[in-house]
C-alpha positions as CSV (number, residue, x, y, z in Angstrom):
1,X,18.3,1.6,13.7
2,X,21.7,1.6,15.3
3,X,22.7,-1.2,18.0
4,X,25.5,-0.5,19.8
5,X,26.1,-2.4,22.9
6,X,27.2,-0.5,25.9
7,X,27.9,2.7,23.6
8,X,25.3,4.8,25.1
9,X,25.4,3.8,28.7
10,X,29.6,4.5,28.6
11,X,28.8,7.9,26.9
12,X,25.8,8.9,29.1
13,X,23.5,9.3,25.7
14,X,25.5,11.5,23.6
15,X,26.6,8.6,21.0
16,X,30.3,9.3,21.7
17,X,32.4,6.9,23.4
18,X,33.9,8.8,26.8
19,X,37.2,9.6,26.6
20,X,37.8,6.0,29.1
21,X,35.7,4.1,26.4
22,X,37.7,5.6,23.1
23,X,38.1,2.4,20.9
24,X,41.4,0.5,21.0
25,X,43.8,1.8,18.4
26,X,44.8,-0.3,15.8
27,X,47.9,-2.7,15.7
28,X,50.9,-0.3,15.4
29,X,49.6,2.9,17.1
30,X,51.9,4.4,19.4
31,X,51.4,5.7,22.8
32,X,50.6,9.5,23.5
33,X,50.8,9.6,27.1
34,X,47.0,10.9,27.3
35,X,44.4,8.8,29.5
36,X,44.6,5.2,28.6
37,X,48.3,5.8,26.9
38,X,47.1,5.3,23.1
39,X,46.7,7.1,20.4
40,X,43.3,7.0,18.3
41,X,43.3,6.5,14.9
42,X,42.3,8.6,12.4
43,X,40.1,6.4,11.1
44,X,38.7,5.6,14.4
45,X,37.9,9.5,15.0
46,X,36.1,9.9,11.7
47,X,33.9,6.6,12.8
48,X,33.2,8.3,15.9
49,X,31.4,11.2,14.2
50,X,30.1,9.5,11.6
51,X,28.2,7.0,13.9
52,X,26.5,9.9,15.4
53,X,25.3,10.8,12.0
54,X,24.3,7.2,11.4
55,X,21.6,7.4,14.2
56,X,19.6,10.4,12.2
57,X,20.4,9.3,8.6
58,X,20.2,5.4,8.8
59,X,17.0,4.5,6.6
60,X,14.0,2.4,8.9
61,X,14.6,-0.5,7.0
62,X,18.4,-0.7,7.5
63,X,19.6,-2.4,11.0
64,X,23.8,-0.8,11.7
65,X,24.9,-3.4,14.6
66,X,28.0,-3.0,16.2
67,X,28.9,-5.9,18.4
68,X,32.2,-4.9,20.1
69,X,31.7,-0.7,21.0
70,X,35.9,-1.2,21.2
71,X,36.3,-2.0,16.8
72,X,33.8,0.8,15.3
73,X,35.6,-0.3,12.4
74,X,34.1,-4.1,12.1
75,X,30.3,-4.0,12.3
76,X,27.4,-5.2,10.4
77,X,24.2,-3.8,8.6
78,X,21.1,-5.8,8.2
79,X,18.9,-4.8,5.3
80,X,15.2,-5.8,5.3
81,X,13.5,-4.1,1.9
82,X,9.7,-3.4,1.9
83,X,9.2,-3.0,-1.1
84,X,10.2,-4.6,-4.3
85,X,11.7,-7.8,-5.5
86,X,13.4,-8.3,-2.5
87,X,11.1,-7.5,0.3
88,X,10.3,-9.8,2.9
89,X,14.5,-10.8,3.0
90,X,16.6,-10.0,6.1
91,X,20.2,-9.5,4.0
92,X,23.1,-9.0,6.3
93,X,26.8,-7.5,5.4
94,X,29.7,-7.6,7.1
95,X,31.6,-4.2,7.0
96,X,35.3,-3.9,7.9
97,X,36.7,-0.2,7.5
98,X,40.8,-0.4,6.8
99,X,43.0,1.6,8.4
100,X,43.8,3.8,5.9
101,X,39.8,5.0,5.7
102,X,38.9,7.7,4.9
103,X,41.4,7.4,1.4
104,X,40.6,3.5,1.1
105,X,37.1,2.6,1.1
106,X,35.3,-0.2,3.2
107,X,35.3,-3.9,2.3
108,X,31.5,-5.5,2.5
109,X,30.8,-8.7,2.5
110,X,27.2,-10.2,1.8
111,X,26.5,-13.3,4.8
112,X,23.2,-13.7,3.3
113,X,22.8,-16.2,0.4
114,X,20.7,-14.5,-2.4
115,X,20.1,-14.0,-5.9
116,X,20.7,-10.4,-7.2
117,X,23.0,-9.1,-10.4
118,X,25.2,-7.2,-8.3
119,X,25.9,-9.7,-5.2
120,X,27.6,-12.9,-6.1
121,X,26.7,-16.2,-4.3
122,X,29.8,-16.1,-2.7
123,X,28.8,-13.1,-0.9
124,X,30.8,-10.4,-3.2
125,X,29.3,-6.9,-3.7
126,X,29.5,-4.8,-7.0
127,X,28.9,-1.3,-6.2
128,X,30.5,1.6,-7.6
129,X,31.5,3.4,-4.1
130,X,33.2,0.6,-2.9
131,X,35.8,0.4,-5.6
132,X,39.0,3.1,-5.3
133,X,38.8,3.4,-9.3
134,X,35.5,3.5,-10.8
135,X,35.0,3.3,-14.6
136,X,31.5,5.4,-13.9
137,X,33.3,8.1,-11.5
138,X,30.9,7.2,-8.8
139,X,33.7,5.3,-7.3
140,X,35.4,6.0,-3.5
141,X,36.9,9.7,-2.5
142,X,37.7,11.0,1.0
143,X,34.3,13.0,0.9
144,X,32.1,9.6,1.1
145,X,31.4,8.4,4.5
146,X,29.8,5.4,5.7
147,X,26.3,6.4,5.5
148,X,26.6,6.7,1.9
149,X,27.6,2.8,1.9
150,X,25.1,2.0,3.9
151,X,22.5,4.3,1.4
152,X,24.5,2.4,-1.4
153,X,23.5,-1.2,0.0
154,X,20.4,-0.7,0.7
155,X,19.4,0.9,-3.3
156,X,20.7,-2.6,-4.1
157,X,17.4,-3.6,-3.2
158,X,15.3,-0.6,-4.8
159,X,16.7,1.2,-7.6
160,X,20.8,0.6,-8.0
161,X,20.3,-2.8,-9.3
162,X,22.2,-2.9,-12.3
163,X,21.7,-5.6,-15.2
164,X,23.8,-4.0,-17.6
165,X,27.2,-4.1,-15.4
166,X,26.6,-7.4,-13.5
167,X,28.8,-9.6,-10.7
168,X,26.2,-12.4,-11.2
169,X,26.2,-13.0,-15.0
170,X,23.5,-15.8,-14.1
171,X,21.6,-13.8,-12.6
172,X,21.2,-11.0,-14.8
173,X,20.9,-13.1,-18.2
174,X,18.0,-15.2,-15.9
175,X,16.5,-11.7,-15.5
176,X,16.9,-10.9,-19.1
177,X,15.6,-13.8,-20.2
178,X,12.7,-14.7,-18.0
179,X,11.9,-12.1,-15.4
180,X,9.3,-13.7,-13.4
181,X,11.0,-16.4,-13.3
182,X,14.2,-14.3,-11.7
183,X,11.4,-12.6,-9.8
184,X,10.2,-17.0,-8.3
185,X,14.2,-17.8,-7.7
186,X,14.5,-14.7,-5.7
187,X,11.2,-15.5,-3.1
188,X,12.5,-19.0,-3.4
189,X,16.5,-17.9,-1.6
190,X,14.6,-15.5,0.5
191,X,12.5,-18.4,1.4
192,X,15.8,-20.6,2.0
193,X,18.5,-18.2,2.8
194,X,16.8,-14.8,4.1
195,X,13.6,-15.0,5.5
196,X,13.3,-12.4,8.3
């Protein structure tokens, strides 16, 4: 689900801005004389399109919330598994998309408190497509979009979490050691930290 505000009533349903509601370009953009004066982004053109795609490839239990329609670049997804160690949890990440997207990737931020090998308490996120060099080759190129970190986030919570390559070292060796007692000290931050 994608929640937008105002983004459909200023583009009369298509899920494109209207050429009066193109977002505002970042610091440093200089004026073309076109309506408005300023010149869009690249960055901010590529989000345009690619939020259109969000709205048919966004999995149904992944929330993409936009709260300024103006900064398509600085938005937030909200992950709520079904299924698995971490069901039940409402997980939200910050995403802010750098100017110089689509050759740098995204940074993400976890908000929600949790315990997970790959997402530190401090809200750090280890997956591959986020880093510019990855070891693996899975890492960041100009052909991955932003559905493909949103994909990535949410297989955090099914099938990309990795014990082998951990950010939480605690985590993991808890895991490793004593997995239904990982499996108690996940419910129990759910519980404190991410109950929907």
């Amino acid at each position: 689900m994608i929640k937008l505000k105002n983004y459909k009533k200023q583009s009369g349903g298509s899920g494109a801005p209207s050429s009066n509601a193109a977002p505002n370009p970042p610091m440093g953009a200089q004026p073309t004389g076109g309506e408005g004066g300023k010149r869009v982004s690249v960055r901010d053109k590529l989000l345009i399109k690619e939020i259109e795609e969000l709205e048919r490839t966004v999995p149904s239990f992944v929330t993409v919330k936009f709260d300024d329609p103006d900064r398509l670049y600085d938005f937030h997804v909200i992950i709520s598994p079904e299924e698995g160690d971490w069901s039940g949890g409402h997980f939200r990440f910050h995403v802010l998309v750098p100017e110089g997207y689509n050759i740098e990737p995204p940074t993400v931020t976890c908000l929600s408190k949790l315990w997970h090998p790959n997402i530190s308490p401090e809200g750090e996120v280890c997956l591959s497509l986020l880093r510019q060099n990855s070891i693996d080759g899975m890492g960041w190129s100009p052909t991955r979009r932003i559905k493909d970190v949103i994909w990535g986030l949410s297989s955090l919570f099914l099938d990309l979490c990795n014990f082998d390559d951990p950010l939480n070292f605690e985590a993991a060796e808890h895991y490793e050691r004593d997995k239904e007692g990982f499996r108690s000290k996940v419910r129990d931050w759910i519980a404190k930290y991410a109950k929907r």
